[in-house]
TORGUDREN-585105 format. One record per residue (C-alpha): residue in one letter; z negated, y negated, x negated. Coordinates in Angstrom, 2 decimals, m for minus. Example, Ala and Ser with C-alpha at 12.3 -4.5 7.8 and 13.67 -1.06 7.14 Angstrom:
// residues 2
{r "A", {m7.80, 4.50, m12.30}}
{r "S", {m7.14, 1.06, m13.67}}
***
This chain:
// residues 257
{r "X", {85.30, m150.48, 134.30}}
{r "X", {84.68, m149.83, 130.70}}
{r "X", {87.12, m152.56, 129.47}}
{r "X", {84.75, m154.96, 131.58}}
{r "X", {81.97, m153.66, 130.13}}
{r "X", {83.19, m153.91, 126.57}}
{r "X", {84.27, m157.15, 127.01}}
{r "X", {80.73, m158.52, 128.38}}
{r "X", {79.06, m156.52, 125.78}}
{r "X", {81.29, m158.49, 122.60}}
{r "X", {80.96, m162.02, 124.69}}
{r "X", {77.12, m161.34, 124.99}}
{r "X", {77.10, m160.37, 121.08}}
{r "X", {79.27, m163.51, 120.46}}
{r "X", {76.79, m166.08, 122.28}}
{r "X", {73.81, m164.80, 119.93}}
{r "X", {75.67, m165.54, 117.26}}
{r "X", {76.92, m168.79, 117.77}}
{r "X", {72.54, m169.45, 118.92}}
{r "X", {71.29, m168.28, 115.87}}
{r "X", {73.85, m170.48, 113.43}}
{r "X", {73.02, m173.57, 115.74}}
{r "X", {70.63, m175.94, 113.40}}
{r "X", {67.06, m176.27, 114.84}}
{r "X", {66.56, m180.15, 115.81}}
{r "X", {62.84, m179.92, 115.93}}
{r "X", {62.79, m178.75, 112.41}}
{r "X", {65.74, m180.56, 111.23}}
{r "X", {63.66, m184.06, 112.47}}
{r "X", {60.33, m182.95, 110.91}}
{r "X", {62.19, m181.84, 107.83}}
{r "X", {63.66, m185.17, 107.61}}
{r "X", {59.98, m187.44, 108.53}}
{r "X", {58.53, m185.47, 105.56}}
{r "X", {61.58, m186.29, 103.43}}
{r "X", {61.09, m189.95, 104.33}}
{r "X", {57.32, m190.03, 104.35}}
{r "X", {57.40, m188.53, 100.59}}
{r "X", {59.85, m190.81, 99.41}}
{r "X", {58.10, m193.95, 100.87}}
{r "X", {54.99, m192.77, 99.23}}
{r "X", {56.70, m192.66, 95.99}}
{r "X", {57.86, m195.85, 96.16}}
{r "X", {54.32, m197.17, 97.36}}
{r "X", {52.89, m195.51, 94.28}}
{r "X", {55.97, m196.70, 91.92}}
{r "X", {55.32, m200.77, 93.54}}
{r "X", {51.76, m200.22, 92.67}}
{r "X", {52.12, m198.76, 89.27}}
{r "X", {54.86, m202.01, 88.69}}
{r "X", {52.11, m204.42, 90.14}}
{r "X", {49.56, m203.18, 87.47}}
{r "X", {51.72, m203.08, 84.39}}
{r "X", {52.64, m206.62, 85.41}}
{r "X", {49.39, m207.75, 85.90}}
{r "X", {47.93, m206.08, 82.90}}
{r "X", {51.14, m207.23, 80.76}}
{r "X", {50.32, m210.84, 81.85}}
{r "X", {46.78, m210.93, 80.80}}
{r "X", {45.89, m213.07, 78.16}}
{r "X", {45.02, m211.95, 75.13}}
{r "X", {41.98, m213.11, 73.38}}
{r "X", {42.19, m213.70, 69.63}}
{r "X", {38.93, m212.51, 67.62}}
{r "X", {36.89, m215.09, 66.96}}
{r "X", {36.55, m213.82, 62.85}}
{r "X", {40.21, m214.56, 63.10}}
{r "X", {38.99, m218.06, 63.32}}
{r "X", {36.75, m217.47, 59.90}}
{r "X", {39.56, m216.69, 58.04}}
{r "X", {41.50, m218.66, 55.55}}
{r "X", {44.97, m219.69, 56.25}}
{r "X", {46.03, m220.49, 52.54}}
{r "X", {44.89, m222.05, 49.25}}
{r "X", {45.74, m225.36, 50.80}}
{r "X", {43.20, m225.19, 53.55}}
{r "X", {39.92, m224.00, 51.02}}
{r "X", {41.43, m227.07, 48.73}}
{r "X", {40.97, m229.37, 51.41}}
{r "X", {37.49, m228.35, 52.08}}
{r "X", {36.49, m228.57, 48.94}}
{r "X", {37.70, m232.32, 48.37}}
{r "X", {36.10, m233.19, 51.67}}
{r "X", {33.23, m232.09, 50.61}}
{r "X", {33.53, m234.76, 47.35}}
{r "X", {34.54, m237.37, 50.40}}
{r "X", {31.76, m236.81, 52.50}}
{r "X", {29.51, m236.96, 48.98}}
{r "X", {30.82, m239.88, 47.56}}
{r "X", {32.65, m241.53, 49.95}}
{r "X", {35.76, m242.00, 50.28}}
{r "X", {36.88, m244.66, 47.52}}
{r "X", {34.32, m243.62, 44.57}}
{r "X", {36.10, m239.23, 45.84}}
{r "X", {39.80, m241.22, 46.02}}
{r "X", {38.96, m242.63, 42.18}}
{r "X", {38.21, m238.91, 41.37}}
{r "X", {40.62, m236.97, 42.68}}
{r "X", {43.26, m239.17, 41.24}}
{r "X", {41.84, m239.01, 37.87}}
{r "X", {43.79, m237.13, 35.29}}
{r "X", {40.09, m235.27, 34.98}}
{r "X", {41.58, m233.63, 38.55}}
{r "X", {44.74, m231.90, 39.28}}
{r "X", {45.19, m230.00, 42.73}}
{r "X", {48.21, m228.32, 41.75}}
{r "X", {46.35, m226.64, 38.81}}
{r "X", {44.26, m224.61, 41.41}}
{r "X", {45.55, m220.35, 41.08}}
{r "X", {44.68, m217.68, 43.52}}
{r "X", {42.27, m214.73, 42.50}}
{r "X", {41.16, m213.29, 45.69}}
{r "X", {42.31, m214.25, 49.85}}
{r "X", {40.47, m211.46, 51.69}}
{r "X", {38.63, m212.05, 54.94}}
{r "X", {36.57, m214.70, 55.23}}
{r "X", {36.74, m215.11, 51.23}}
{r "X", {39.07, m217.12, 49.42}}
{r "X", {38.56, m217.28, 46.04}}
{r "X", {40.56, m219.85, 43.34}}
{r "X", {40.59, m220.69, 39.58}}
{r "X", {39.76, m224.24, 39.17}}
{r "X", {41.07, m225.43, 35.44}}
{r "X", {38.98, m227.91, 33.44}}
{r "X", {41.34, m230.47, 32.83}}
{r "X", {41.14, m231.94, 29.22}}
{r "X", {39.41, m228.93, 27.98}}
{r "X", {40.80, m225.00, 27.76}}
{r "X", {39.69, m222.91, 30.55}}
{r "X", {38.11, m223.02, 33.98}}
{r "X", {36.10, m221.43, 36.65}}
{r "X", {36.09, m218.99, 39.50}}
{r "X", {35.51, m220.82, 43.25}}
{r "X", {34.41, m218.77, 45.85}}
{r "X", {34.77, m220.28, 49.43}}
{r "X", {33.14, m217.90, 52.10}}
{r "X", {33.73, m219.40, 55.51}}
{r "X", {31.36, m218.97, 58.64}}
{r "X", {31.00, m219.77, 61.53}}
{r "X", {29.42, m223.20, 61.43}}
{r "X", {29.14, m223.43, 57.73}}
{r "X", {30.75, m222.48, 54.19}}
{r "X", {29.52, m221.58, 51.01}}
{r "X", {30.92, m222.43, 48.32}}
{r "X", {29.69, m220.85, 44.89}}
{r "X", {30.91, m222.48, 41.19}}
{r "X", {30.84, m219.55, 38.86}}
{r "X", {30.75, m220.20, 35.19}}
{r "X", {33.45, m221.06, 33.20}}
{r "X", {35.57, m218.81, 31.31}}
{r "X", {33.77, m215.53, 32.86}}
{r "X", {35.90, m212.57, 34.95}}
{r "X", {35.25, m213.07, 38.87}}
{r "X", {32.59, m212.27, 39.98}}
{r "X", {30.50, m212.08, 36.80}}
{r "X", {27.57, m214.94, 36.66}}
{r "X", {27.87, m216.55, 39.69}}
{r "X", {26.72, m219.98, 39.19}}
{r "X", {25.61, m222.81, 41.98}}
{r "X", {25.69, m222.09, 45.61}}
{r "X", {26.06, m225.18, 47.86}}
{r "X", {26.49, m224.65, 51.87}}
{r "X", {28.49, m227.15, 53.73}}
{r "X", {28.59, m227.88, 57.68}}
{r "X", {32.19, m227.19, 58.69}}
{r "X", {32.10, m229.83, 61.13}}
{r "X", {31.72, m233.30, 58.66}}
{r "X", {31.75, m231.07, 55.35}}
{r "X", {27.94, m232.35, 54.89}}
{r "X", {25.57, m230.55, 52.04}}
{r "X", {23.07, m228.54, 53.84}}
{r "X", {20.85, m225.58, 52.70}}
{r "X", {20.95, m222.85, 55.44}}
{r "X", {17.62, m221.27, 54.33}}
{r "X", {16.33, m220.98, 57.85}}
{r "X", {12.68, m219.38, 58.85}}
{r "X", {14.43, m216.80, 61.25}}
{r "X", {18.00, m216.08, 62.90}}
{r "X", {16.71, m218.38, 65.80}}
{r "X", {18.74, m221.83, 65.55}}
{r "X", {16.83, m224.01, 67.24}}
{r "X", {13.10, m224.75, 67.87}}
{r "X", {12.93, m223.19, 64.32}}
{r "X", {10.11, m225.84, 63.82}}
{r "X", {8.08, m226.02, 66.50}}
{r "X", {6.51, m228.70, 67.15}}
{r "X", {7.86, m230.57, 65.14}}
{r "X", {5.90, m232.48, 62.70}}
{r "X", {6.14, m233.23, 59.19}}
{r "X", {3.53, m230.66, 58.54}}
{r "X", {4.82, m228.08, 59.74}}
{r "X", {8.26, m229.07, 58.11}}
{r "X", {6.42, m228.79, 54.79}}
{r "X", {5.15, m225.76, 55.50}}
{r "X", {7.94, m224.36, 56.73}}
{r "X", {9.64, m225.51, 53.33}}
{r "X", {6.87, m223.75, 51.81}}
{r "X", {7.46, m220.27, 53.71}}
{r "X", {11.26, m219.82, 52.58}}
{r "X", {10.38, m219.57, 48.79}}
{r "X", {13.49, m221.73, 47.72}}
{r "X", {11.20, m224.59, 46.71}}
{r "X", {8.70, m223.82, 43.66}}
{r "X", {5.92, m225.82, 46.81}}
{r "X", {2.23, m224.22, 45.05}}
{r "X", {m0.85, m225.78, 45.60}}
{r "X", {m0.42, m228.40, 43.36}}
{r "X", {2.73, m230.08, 44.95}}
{r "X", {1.81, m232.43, 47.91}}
{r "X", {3.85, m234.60, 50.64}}
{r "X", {3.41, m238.39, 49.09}}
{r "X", {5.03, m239.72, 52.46}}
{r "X", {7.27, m238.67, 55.26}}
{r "X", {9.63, m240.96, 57.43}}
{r "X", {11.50, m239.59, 60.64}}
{r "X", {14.84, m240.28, 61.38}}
{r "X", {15.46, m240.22, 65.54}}
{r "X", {18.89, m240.29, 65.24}}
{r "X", {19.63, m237.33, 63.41}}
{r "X", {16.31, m235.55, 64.12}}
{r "X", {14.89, m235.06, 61.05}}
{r "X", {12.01, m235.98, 58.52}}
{r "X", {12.42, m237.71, 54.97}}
{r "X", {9.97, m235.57, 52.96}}
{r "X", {8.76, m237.30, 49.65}}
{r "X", {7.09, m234.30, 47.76}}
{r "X", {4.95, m234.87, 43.90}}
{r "X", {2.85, m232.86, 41.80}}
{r "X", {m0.36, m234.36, 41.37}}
{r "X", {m0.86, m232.71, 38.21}}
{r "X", {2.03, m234.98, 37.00}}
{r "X", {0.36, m238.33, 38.79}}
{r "X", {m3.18, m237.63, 37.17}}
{r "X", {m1.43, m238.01, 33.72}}
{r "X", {0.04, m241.20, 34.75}}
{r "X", {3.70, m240.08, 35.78}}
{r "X", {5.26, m240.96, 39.21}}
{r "X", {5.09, m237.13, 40.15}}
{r "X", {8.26, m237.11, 42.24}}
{r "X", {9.53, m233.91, 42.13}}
{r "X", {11.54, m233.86, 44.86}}
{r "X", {12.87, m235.76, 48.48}}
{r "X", {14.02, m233.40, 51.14}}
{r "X", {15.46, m234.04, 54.65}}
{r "X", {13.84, m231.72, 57.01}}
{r "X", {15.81, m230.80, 60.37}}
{r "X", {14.02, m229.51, 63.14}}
{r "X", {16.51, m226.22, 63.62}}
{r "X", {15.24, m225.72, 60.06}}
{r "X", {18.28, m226.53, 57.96}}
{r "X", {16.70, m228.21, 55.05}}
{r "X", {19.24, m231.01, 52.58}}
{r "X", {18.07, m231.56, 48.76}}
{r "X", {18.93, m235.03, 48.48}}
{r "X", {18.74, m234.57, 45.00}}
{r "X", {21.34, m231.65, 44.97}}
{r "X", {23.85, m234.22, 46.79}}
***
């Protein structure tokens, strides 16, 4: 009776055993779905992260627009300059010059290539010496300023002349405000001589007077013939100026071309 009692007793111990070391399903399958679920998330989040970097990566990229006012080389602010001679004197009478042996573009030396400023030693041929050229390039327009010969950059500037980028064209950029249109408005020839009057650039007094004034459809501007009649009561013509007036207020000294 006791060896049947010890015997269920270890085979009852035995069983409990063998229950306890038996792996949970339940728990192994929700073990498992959280496994999965995490790893899928990961990925989600990795795909998205991948999608974003790609799209970002493939986004243009938008050059500054003051890389556009910058000067590429000597070459370039060269050209402009003997444009500006074409566009002046046309191109046979600048063609005549340039070839001269008064004009040699290989003589031109760098002082300064910084920005939007490109500065150049232009040698007088025939004679000793030379002068600084600054070229400053905006957007629509450049100014170019002669200084005076033999003198250290940037001591005594000389001349300033503006020229449009577009057709290399003289213009004077004085302008009435920062407004580049409707400057003059309306547009009349009086109030394109007095708007010449309010910049200050002129010497216009009391004494100078418009003589006559012609306007030009096609370009949109007025001919402005101004004279002193101080000069005219003592018998002279009293010119002392004609001036081509736009209506965005740019303002050309046709005697400055």
């Amino acid at each position: 009776m006791k060896k049947q009692l010890l015997f269920l007793t270890m085979s009852a111990t035995i069983l409990t055993a063998c229950a306890s070391s038996q792996p949970n399903d339940d728990q192994s399958s929700v073990s498992s779905s959280v496994v999965e679920e995490s790893s899928s998330s990961q990925s989600s989040q990795s795909s998205e992260a991948s999608s974003v970097e790609e799209s970002v990566s493939s986004e243009p990229i938008e050059e500054s627009s003051s890389r556009e006012q910058t000067w590429s080389s000597m070459d370039e602010a060269i050209d402009f300059y003997e444009n500006t001679l074409r566009a002046d004197l046309g191109e046979e009478q600048a063609r005549i010059d340039l070839e001269s042996k008064f004009y040699d573009r290989d003589g031109w030396e760098l002082i300064e290539n910084e920005g939007d400023t490109m500065v150049l030693f232009k040698p007088n041929i025939g004679r000793e010496g030379g002068q600084a050229v600054e070229f400053i390039k905006r957007k629509d327009y450049t100014e170019i300023t002669f200084f005076k010969n033999d003198t250290p950059y940037p001591e005594q500037p000389g001349t300033t002349k503006v020229f449009r980028n577009e057709d290399h064209i003289l213009i004077d950029k004085e302008k009435k405000d920062s407004n580049s249109s409707g400057v003059i408005d309306p547009f009349t020839p009086e109030n394109a001589f007095e708007y010449m009057k309010e910049t200050g650039r002129y010497g216009i007094n009391d004494d100078i007077v418009v003589e006559y004034s012609v306007y030009y459809e096609d370009e949109n501007y007025y001919q402005l013939k101004l004279v002193s009649k101080s000069i005219q009561a003592q018998g002279g013509s009293g010119t002392v100026g004609i001036y081509h007036v736009y209506e965005d207020g740019i303002i050309v000294d046709t005697y400055a071309v």
